[in-house]
C-alpha atoms as one frame of an Amber mdcrd trajectory, in Angstrom:
protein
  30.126 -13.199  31.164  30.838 -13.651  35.010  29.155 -11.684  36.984  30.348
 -13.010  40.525  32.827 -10.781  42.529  36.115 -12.359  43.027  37.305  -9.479
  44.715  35.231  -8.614  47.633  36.151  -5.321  49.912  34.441  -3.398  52.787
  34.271   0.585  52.866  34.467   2.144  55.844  32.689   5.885  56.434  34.092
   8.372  59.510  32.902  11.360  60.454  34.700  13.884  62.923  33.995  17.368
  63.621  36.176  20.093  65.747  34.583  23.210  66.462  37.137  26.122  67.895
  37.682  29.587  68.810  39.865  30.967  65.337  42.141  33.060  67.673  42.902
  31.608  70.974  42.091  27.419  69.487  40.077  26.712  72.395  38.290  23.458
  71.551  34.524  24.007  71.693  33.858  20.419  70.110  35.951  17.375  69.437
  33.151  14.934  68.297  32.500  11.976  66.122  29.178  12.742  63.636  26.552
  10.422  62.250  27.054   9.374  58.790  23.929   9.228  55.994  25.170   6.067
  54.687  22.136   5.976  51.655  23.173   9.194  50.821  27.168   8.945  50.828
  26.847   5.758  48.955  25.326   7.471  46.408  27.064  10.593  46.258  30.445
   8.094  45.748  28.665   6.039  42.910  27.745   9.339  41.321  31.302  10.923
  41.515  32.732   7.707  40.143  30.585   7.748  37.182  29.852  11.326  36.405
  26.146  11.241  37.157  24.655  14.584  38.413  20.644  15.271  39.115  19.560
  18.473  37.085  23.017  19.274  35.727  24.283  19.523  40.360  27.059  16.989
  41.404  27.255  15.379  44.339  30.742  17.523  45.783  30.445  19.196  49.331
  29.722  22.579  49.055  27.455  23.987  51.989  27.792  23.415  55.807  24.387
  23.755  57.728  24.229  24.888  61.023  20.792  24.981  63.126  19.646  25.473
  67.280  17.231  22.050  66.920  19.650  19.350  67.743  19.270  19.593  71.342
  15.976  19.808  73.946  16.440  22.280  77.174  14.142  22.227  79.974  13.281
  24.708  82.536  16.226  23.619  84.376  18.755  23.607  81.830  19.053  19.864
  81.386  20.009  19.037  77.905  18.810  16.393  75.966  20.108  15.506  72.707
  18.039  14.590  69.681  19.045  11.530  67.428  20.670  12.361  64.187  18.709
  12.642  61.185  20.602   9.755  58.772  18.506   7.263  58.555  16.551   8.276
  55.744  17.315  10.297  52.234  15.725  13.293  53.069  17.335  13.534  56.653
  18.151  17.113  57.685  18.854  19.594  60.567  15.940  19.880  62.742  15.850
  23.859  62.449  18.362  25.025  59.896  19.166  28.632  60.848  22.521  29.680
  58.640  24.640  27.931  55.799  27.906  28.628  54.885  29.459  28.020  51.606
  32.496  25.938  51.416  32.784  25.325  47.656  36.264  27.542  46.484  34.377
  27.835  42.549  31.488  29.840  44.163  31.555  33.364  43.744  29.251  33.696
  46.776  32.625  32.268  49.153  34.558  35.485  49.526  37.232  33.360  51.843
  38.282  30.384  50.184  41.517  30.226  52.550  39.149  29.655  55.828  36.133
  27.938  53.752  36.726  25.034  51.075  36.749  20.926  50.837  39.931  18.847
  50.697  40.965  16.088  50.247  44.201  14.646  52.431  45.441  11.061  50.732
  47.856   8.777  52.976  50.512   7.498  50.673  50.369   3.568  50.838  46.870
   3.602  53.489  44.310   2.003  52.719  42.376   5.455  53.596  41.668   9.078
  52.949  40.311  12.503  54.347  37.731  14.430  53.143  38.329  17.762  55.089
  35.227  20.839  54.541  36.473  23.812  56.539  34.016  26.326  57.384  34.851
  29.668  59.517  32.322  32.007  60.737  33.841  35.684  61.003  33.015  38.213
  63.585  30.761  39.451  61.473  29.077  36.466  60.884  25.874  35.648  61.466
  24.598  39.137  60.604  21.595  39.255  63.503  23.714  37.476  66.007  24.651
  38.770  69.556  27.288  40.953  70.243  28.839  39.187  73.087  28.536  34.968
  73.813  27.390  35.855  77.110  23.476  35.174  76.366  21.551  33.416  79.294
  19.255  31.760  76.102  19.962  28.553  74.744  17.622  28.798  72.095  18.720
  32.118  69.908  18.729  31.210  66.427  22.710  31.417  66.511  23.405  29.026
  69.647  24.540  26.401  67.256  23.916  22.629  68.306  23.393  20.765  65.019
  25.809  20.728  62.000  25.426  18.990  58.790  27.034  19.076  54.530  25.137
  19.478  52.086  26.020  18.404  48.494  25.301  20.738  44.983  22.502  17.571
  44.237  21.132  19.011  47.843  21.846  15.417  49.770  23.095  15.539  53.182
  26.023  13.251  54.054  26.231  13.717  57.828  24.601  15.277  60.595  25.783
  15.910  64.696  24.079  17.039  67.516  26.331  18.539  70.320  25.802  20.780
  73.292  24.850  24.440  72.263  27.500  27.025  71.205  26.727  30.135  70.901
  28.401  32.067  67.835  28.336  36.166  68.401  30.648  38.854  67.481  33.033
  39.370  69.693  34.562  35.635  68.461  35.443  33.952  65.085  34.902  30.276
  65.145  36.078  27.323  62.651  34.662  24.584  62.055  36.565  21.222  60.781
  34.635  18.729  58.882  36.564  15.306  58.557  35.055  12.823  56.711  37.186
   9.451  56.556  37.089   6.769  53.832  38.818   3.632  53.854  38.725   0.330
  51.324  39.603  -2.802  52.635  39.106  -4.905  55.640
């Protein structure tokens, strides 16, 4: 048998998060993420063929939020920590709240405003995966009442975001200046993860 490739191809991997206010759309973040490339690559070999680890695919179904992604000093200069993808077991720095984005789990009382899809391009060479994840007013339970905090280090100022897979494998990670989520405001968050075949 031959076992040379004839038929060589490059995949490309895209991440791109938007963070906004649910009513008014203010954009809080319009970012590109950092990508766990070990990780992704397996998670696609592992859809493709069926494989799970201890009966858990490799599907999206949590985003991570945390406050470590970001160092503040007295002064309130902000420096940004590198993105943990460079190994397997890469994760937030100080994960403080999940939220559930898999429409099957009986834990995800919104599946309209929190679920993974997947947007094709007829006749591209590309397509979306899009997690949506939308944290009501209600949501963090513990969180501030207004966003009006002079801290930048409550466990709710969000400044790192990752997904999380059912195999519990991270596929991405950002760091971004800190937003605070409290309950006078209902944020989204949009997840776009881009994969295209081909030169």
């Amino acid at each position: 048998m031959n076992t040379n490739f004839a038929d060589r191809t490059l995949a490309f991997v895209d991440g791109h998060v938007l963070i906004r206010d649910y009513d008014t759309n203010e954009v809080l973040l319009d970012k590109h993420n950092a990508i766990n490339y070990e990780n992704f690559s397996v998670a696609i070999a592992s859809l493709l063929s069926g494989t799970t680890v201890s009966g858990q695919g490799f599907q999206v179904v949590q985003m991570k939020f945390g406050n470590g992604g970001t160092v503040i000093d007295a002064v309130g200069n902000v420096e940004y920590r590198s993105t943990n993808t460079d190994t397997k077991l890469g994760d937030l720095y100080n994960q403080t709240y999940t939220k559930i984005v898999d429409v099957d789990d009986p834990a995800n009382t919104d599946t309209t405003n929190n679920k993974v899809e997947i947007q094709p391009y007829d006749g591209q060479p590309y397509s979306d995966v899009v997690v949506t994840a939308t944290l009501d007013y209600a949501e963090p339970a513990g969180q501030e009442t207004t966003d009006n905090t002079t801290s930048m280090n409550g466990n709710f100022t969000f400044d790192e975001v990752a997904l999380q897979t059912a195999a519990d494998t991270r596929l991405s990670h950002i760091c971004f200046h800190p937003i605070e989520k409290s309950a006078n405001r209902k944020i989204q968050v949009i997840y776009t993860i881009r994969i295209q075949a081909g030169s």
